[in-house]
C-alpha positions in Angstrom: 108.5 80.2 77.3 108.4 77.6 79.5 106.1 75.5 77.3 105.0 72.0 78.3 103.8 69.5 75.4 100.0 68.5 75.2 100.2 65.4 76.6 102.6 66.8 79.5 102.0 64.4 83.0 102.4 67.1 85.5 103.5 66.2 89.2 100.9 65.5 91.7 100.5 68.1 94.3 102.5 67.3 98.0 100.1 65.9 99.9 101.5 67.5 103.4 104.5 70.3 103.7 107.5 69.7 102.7 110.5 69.5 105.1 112.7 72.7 106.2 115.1 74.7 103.7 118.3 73.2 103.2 120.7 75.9 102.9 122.7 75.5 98.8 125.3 76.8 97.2 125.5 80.8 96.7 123.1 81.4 99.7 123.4 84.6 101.8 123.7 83.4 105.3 122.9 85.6 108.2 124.2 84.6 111.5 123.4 85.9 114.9 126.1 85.1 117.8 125.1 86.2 121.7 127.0 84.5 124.5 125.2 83.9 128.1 122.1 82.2 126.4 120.9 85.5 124.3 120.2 87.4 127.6 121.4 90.4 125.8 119.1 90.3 123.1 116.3 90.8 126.0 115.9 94.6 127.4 113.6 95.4 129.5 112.5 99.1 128.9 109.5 99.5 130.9 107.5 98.3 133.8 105.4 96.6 130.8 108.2 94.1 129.7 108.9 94.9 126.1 111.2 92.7 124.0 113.4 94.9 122.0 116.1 94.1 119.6 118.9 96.5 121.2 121.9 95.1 123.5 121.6 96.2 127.1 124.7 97.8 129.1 125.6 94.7 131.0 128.7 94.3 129.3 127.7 91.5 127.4 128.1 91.7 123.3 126.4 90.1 120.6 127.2 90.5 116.4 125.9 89.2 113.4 127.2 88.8 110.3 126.1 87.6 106.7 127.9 85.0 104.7 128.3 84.0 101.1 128.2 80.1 100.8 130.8 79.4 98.2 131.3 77.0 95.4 132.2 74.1 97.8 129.7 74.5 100.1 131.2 76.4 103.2 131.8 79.6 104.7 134.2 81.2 106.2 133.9 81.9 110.0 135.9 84.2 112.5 137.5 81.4 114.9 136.0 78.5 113.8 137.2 79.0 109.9 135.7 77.3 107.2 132.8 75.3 107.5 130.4 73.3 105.4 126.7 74.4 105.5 125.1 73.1 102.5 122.8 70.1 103.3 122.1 71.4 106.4 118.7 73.0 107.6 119.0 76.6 109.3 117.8 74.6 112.5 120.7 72.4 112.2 123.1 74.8 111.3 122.1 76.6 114.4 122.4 74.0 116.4 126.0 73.2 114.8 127.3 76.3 115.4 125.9 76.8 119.1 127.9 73.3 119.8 131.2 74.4 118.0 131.0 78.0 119.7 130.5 76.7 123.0 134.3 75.9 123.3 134.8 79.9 123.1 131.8 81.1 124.7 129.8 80.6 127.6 126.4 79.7 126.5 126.3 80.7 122.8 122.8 81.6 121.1 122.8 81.5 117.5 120.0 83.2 115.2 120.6 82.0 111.6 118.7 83.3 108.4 119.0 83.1 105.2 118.6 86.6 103.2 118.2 85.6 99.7 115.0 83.5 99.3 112.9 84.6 96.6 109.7 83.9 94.5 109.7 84.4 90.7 106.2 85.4 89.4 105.4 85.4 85.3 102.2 86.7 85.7 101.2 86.3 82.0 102.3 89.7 80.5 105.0 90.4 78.3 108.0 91.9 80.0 107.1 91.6 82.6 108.0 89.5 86.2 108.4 89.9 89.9 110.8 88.6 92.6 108.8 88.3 95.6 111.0 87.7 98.7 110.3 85.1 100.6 110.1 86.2 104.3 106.8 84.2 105.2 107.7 80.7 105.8 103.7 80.1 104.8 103.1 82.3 102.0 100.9 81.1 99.7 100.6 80.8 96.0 97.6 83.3 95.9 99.8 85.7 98.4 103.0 85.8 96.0 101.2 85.8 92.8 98.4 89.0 94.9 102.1 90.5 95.7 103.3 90.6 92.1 100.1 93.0 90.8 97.6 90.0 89.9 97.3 87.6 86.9 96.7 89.9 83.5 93.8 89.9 81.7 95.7 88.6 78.6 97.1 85.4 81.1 95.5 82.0 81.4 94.1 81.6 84.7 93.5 77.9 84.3 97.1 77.5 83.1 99.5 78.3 86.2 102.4 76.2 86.0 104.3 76.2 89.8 108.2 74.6 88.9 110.2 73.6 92.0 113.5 72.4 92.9 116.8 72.0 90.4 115.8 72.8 87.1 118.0 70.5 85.0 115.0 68.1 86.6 111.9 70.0 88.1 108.9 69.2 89.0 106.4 71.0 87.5 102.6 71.2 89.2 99.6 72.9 87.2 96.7 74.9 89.0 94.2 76.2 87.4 92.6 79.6 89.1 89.3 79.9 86.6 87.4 77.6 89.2 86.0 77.4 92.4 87.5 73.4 92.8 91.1 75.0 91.7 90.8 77.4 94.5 92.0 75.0 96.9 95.2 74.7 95.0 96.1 78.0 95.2 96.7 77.5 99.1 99.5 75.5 98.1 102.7 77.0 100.6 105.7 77.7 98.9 109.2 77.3 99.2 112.1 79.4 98.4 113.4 79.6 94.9 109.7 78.0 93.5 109.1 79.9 90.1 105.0 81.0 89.0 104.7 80.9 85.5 100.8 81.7 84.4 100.5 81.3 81.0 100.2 83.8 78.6 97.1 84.0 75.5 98.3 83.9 72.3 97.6 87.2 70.6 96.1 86.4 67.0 98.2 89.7 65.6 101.2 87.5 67.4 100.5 84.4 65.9 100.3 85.6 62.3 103.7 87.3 62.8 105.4 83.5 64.4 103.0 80.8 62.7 101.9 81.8 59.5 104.1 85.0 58.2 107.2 83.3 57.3 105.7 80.2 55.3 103.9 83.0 53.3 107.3 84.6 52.9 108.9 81.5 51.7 105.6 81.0 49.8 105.7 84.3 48.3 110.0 84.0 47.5 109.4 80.8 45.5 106.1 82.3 43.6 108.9 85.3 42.8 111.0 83.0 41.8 109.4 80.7 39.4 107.5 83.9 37.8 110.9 85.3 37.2 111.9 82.6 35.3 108.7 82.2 33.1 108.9 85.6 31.8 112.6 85.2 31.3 111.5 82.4 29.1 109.2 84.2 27.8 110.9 87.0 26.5 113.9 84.8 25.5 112.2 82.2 23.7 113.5 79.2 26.1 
């Protein structure tokens, strides 16, 4: 599974972040809508100021609602209908809708988030693989692959294969964990929908059954064959 040839040029690592999520196709979008600047989403519950998340009684009203980006790109919106959203950074989209809603309400605040980022982790063992969600906009290699139970002991830790982006045309970075020096590769941040694949050893008992037990069963099928037809001669006088 995701095997790369010998000779495979892997991509050099980024050498600073990369820019801000731009919301795709099939995304679960999260949208937060408070009018009069998002005072309602500020309570103040006791003489030592605590922020909470709950509305307070001053008539004012906030909602939020999720949203399934569709095949062409947009969702559909409560007044403002459909809009397109892919290629845009949540920032932006905030920003769009704040602007579009400000014909409606006075002041709009808009909280967007997007609820299905994930992490795939192959650790190296056979069966089995995590989705890690991605909820830290600075989590780590080391955090997501700590989060999915470790690298095996039958894995390759100096065989971790990160693959990013589309994957009709990847790119594909290698880290190798057995070292100090490839430490510092493992603080590599992520970004949503980046797949850890760690490499797994090949089991000898494995490799007889893949490599070398069907040659010896053609092998073995021909020898059959060609003693079959020896002692049919044999016996018949051919």
């Amino acid at each position: 599974m995701i095997r790369t040839p010998k000779d495979y040029k892997f991509d050099e690592f980024p050498t600073q972040r990369d820019s801000q999520y731009v919301i795709g196709v099939n995304d679960n979008v999260s949208i937060l809508l408070v009018a009069d600047g998002g005072f309602p989403l500020i309570d103040i519950v006791n003489a030592n100021m605590e922020l909470t998340r709950e509305v307070g009684g001053s008539g004012r009203q906030g909602a939020q609602v999720s949203f399934f980006v569709e095949y062409d790109g947009t969702i559909k919106m409560p007044i403002l209908g459909r809009l397109k959203v892919t290629g845009l950074t949540v920032r932006q989209l905030e920003d769009t809708l704040e602007y579009l809603f400000s014909k409606h309400y006075r002041d709009p605040y808009v909280q967007v988030r997007v609820l299905n980022q994930r992490v795939i982790v192959f650790p190296g063992q056979s069966g089995k693989a995590s989705i890690i969600p991605y909820q830290n906009p600075n989590m780590t290699l080391f955090e997501a692959i700590a989060a999915s139970g470790g690298i095996s002991t039958g894995a390759k830790a100096f065989k971790i294969k990160l693959i990013r982006g589309d994957l009709k045309n990847p790119k594909i970075y290698l880290v190798d964990l057995s070292t100090i020096d490839g430490m510092k590769d493992a603080d590599l941040v992520l970004k949503p929908n980046d797949i850890i694949y760690v490499e797994p050893r090949e089991r000898f008992i494995d490799w007889l059954r893949v490599e070398v037990l069907p040659w010896v069963s053609v092998t073995f099928s021909i020898s059959t064959f060609i003693t079959t037809i020896i002692i049919f001669r044999n016996l018949f006088g051919g």
